[in-house]
C-alpha positions as CSV (number, residue, x, y, z in Angstrom):
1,X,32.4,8.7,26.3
2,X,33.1,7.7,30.0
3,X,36.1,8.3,31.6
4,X,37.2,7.8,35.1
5,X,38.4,9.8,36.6
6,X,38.0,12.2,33.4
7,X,41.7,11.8,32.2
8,X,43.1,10.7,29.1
9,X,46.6,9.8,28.4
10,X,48.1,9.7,25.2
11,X,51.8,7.9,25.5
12,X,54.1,7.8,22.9
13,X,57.1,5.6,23.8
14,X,60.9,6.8,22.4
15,X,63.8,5.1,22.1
16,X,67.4,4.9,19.5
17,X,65.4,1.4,18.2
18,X,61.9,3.3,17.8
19,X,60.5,6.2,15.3
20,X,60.5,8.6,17.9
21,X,64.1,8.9,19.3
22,X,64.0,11.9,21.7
23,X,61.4,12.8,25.0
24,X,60.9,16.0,22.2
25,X,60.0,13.7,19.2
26,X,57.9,12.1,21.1
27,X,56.0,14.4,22.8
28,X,55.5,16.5,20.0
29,X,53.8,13.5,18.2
30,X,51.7,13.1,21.1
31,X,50.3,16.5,21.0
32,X,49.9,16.1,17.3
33,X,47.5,13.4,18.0
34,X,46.0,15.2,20.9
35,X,45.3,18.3,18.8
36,X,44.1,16.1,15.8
37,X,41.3,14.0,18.3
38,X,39.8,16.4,20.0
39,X,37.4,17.9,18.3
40,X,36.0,14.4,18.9
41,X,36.3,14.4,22.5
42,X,33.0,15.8,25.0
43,X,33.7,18.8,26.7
44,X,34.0,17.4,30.1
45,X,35.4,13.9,30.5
């Protein structure tokens, strides 16, 4: 996997229309995923 400049971003977008209403929601789903996908991700990107 190549990456420049070595940074991955997960985004998870909130709003009162969407699944994920709060910056908390949100962010805790993101770091769900982040946590669940990186035992697939190199050790240095």
């Amino acid at each position: 996997m190549d990456v420049d400049p070595g940074v991955l971003e997960i985004m998870i977008g909130y709003s009162e229309l969407e699944d994920f209403r709060t910056v908390d929601a949100a962010c805790g789903r993101a770091l769900e995923v982040a946590t669940t996908l990186s035992p697939h991700f190199p050790d240095h990107l």
